[in-house]
C-alpha positions in Angstrom: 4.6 3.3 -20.6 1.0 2.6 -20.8 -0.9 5.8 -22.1 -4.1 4.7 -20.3 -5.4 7.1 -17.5 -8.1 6.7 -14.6 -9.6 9.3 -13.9 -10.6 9.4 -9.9 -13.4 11.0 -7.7 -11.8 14.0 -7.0 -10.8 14.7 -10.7 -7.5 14.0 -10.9 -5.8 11.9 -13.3 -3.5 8.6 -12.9 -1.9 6.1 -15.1 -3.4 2.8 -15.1 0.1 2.0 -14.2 2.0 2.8 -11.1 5.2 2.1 -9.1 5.4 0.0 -6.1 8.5 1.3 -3.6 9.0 -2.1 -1.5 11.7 -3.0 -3.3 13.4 0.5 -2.6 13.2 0.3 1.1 16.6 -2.1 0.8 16.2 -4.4 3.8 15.3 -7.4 1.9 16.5 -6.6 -1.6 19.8 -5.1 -2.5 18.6 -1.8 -3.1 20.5 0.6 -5.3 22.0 3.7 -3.5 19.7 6.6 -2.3 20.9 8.9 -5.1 19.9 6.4 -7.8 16.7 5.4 -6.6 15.9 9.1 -6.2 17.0 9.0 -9.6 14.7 6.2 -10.9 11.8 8.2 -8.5 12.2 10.8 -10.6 12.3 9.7 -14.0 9.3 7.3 -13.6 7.4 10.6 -12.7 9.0 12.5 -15.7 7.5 9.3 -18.0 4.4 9.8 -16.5 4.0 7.5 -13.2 1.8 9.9 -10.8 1.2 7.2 -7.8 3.6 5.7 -5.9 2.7 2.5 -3.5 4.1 2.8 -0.2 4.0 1.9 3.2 5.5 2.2 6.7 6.6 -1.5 6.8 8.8 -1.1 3.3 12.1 -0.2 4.8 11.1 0.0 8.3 12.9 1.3 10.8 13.1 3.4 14.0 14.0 7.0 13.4 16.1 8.8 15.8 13.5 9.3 18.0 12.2 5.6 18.6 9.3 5.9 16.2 8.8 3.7 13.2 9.8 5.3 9.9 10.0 4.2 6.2 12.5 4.0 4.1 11.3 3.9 0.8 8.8 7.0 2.0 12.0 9.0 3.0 13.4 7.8 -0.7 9.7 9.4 -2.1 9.9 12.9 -0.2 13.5 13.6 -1.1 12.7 12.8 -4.6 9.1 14.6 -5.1 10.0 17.5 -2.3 9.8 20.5 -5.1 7.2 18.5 -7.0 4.8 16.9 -4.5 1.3 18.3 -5.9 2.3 15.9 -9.0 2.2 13.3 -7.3 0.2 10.4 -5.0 1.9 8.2 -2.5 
């Protein structure tokens, strides 16, 4: 893991290094299950990955009310829900 750190306009800190979560969103790729990409969420964080790329369109699908929702974001809240100040996505 790349010890390298931008720092940004607001004053927070993050790695020169992130993690991109289209390949968690499983509709393309065989995706592991939701407990170990939680899993691999979490221990990217814990080595020091603050920012996460997401978007709607990785995983998409409708929710239960006809709207479009994202799997790999649903993946990202469950995994950062008691740590979300820690981290950008």
């Amino acid at each position: 893991m790349s010890k390298d750190f931008l720092k940004l306009n607001t004053g927070a800190k993050m790695p020169a290094i992130g993690f991109g979560t289209w390949q968690i969103g499983g509709e393309r790729w065989s995706a592991g299950s939701e407990t170990e990409n939680i899993k691999l969420l979490q221990k990217a964080q814990t080595a020091g990955v603050n920012i996460f790329d997401s978007a709607i369109v990785y995983g998409q699908h409708s929710g239960k009310h006809g709207h479009l929702e994202s799997r790999s974001l649903e993946l990202l809240g469950k995994a950062f829900s008691d740590r979300r100040n820690k981290v950008i996505y």
